[in-house]
C-alpha positions, 0 to 999 in steps of 0.5 A, spaced: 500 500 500 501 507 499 504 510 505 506 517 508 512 516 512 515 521 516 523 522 515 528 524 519 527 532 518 520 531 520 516 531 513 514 526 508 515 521 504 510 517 499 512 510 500 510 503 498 509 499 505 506 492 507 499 492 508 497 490 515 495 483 517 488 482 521 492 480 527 486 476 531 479 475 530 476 480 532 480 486 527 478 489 522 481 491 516 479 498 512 481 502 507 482 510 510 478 514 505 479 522 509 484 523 514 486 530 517 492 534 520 491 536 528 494 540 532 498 534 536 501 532 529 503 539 527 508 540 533 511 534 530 512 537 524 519 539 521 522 536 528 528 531 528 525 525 531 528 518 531 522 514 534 518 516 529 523 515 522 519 510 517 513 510 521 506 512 519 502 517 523 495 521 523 489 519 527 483 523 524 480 519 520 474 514 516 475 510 512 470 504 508 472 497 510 475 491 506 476 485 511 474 482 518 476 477 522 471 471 523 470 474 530 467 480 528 459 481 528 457 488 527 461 490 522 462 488 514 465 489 508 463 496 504 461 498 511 463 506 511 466 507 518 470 512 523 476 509 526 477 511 534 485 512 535 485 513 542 487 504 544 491 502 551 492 496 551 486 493 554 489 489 561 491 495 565 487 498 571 485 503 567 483 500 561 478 495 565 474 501 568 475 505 561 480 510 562 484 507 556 486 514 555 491 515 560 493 508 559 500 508 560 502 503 554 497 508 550 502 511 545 506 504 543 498 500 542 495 506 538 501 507 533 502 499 532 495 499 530 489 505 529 493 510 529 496 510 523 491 515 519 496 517 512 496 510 509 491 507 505 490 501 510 489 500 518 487 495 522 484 495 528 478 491 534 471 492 531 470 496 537 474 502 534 471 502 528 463 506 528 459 504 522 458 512 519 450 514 517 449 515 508 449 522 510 455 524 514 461 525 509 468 521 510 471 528 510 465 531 516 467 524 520 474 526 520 473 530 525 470 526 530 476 525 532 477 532 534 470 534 537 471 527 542 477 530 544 472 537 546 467 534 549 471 529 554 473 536 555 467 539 555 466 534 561 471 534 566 469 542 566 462 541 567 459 547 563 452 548 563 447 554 562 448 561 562 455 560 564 460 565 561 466 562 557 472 563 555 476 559 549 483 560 548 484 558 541 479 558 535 483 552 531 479 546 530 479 544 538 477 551 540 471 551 534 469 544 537 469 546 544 465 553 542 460 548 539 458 545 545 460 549 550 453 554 546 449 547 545 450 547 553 446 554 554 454 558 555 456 565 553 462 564 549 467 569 548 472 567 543 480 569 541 485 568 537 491 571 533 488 569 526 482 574 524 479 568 520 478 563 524 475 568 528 469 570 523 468 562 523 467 562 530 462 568 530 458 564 524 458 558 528 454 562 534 460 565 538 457 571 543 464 575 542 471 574 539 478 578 541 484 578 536 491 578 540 493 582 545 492 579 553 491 588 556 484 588 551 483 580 551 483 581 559 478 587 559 474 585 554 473 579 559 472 582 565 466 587 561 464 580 558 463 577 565 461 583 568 467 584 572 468 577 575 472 573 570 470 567 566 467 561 570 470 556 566 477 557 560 479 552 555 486 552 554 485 550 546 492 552 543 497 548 547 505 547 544 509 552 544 504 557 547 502 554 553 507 558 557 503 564 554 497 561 554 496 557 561 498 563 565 492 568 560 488 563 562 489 563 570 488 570 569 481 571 565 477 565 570 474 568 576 475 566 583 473 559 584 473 558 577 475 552 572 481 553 568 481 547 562 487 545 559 486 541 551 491 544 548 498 539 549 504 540 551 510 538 548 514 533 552 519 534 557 520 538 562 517 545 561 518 551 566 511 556 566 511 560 571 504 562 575 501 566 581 500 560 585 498 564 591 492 567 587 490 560 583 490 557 591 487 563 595 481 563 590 480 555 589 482 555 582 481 549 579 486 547 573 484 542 570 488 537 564 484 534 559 487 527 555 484 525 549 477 522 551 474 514 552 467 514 556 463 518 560 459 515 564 457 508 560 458 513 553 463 512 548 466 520 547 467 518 540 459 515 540 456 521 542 460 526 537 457 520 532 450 520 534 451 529 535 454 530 528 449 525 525 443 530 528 446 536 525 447 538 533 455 538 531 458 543 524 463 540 522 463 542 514 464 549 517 471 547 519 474 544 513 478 550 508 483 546 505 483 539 502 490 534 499 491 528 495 496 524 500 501 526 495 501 532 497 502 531 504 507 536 504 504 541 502 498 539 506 502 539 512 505 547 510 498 550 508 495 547 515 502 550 519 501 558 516 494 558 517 495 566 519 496 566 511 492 561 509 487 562 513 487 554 513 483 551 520 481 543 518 485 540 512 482 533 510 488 529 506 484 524 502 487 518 502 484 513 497 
C-alpha cells in the first residue's frame, strides 16, 4: 500500500509499505478514505525525531472497510466507518474501568495499530471502528476525532447554562469546544491571533471574539463577565504557547473558577511560571484534559457520532483546505501558516 512516512527532518515521504495483517479475530481491516492534520501532529512537524523515522502517523480519520476477522459481528465489508485512535492496551487498571486514555502503554498500542491515519490501510478491534450514517461525509467524520477530544473536555469542566466562557484558541479544538460549550446554554467569548478563524467562530454562534493582545483580551473579559472573570477557560492552543497561554488563562477565570487545559504540551520538562498564591487563595481549579474514552457508560467518540449525525455538531464549517496524500507536504505547510492561509481543518484524502 501507499504510505506517508515521516523522515528524519520531520516531513514526508510517499512510500510503498506492507499492508497490515488482521492480527486476531476480532480486527478489522479498512481502507482510510479522509484523514486530517491536528494540532498534536503539527508540533511534530519539521522536528528531528528518531522514534518516529519510517513510521506512519495521523489519527483523524474514516475510512470504508475491506476485511474482518471471523470474530467480528457488527461490522462488514463496504461498511463506511470512523476509526477511534485513542487504544491502551486493554489489561491495565485503567483500561478495565475505561480510562484507556491515560493508559500508560497508550502511545506504543495506538501507533502499532489505529493510529496510523496517512496510509491507505489500518487495522484495528471492531470496537474502534463506528459504522458512519449515508449522510455524514468521510471528510465531516474526520473530525470526530477532534470534537471527542472537546467534549471529554467539555466534561471534566462541567459547563452548563448561562455560564460565561472563555476559549483560548479558535483552531479546530477551540471551534469544537465553542460548539458545545453554546449547545450547553454558555456565553462564549472567543480569541485568537488569526482574524479568520475568528469570523468562523462568530458564524458558528460565538457571543464575542478578541484578536491578540492579553491588556484588551483581559478587559474585554472582565466587561464580558461583568467584572468577575470567566467561570470556566479552555486552554485550546497548547505547544509552544502554553507558557503564554496557561498563565492568560489563570488570569481571565474568576475566583473559584475552572481553568481547562486541551491544548498539549510538548514533552519534557517545561518551566511556566504562575501566581500560585492567587490560583490557591481563590480555589482555582486547573484542570488537564487527555484525549477522551467514556463518560459515564458513553463512548466520547459515540456521542460526537450520534451529535454530528443530528446536525447538533458543524463540522463542514471547519474544513478550508483539502490534499491528495501526495501532497502531504504541502498539506502539512498550508495547515502550519494558517495566519496566511487562513487554513483551520485540512482533510488529506487518502484513497
Amino acid at each position: 500500500m501507499k504510505a506517508a512516512l515521516k523522515t528524519a527532518d520531520g516531513r514526508f515521504e510517499i512510500a510503498d509499505v506492507d499492508v497490515p495483517i488482521i492480527p486476531a479475530s476480532d480486527f478489522v481491516l479498512a481502507r482510510v478514505r479522509v484523514a486530517g492534520i491536528c494540532g498534536t501532529d503539527l508540533r511534530h512537524w519539521k522536528k528531528a525525531e528518531p522514534e518516529l523515522e519510517c513510521h506512519i502517523v495521523g489519527h483523524e480519520l474514516a475510512g470504508e472497510v475491506v476485511e474482518v476477522g471471523e470474530g467480528v459481528v457488527n461490522l462488514k465489508p463496504g461498511d463506511r466507518v470512523v476509526i477511534e485512535t485513542v487504544m491502551g492496551d486493554g489489561i491495565c487498571e485503567y483500561c478495565n474501568i475505561q480510562q484507556y486514555n491515560i493508559c500508560e502503554h497508550l502511545y506504543d498500542v495506538r501507533t502499532k495499530f489505529v493510529s496510523r491515519a496517512y496510509g491507505e490501510f489500518v487495522c484495528g478491534p471492531e470496537k474502534k471502528f463506528y459504522k458512519l450514517p449515508d449522510h455524514v461525509s468521510f471528510e465531516e467524520a474526520a473530525l470526530i476525532d477532534t470534537f471527542s477530544v472537546c467534549l471529554h473536555a467539555h466534561h471534566l469542566g462541567q459547563v452548563s447554562v448561562n455560564q460565561r466562557v472563555v476559549i483560548i484558541g479558535a483552531g479546530p479544538i477551540g471551534l469544537g469546544q465553542l460548539q458545545l460549550a453554546k449547545m450547553s446554554g454558555a456565553d462564549v467569548l472567543i480569541t485568537d491571533l488569526v482574524g479568520s478563524s475568528l469570523e468562523l467562530a462568530k458564524d458558528l454562534g460565538a457571543d464575542a471574539t478578541v484578536e491578540g493582545g492579553q491588556d484588551a483580551l483581559i478587559k474585554r473579559v472582565m466587561d464580558f463577565t461583568g467584572g468577575r472573570g470567566a467561570d470556566i477557560v479552555f486552554e485550546c492552543a497548547g505547544g509552544e504557547s502554553m507558557p503564554e497561554t496557561l498563565p492568560l488563562a489563570t488570569k481571565l477565570v474568576r475566583r473559584g473558577g475552572k481553568v481547562v487545559v486541551v491544548g498539549g504540551f510538548d514533552s519534557g520538562e517545561i518551566a511556566i511560571p504562575l501566581a500560585w498564591q492567587r490560583i490557591q487563595m481563590s480555589e482555582i481549579q486547573l484542570i488537564m484534559s487527555a484525549s477522551f474514552a467514556f463518560h459515564g457508560i458513553y463512548p466520547e467518540q459515540g456521542m460526537v457520532l450520534e451529535m454530528l449525525s443530528n446536525g447538533k455538531l458543524n463540522a463542514q464549517k471547519l474544513i478550508t483546505h483539502r490534499f491528495g496524500l501526495d501532497q502531504i507536504n504541502e498539506a502539512f505547510e498550508t495547515a502550519n501558516a494558517k495566519d496566511e492561509t487562513g487554513a483551520v481543518f485540512v482533510a488529506i484524502t487518502i484513497s
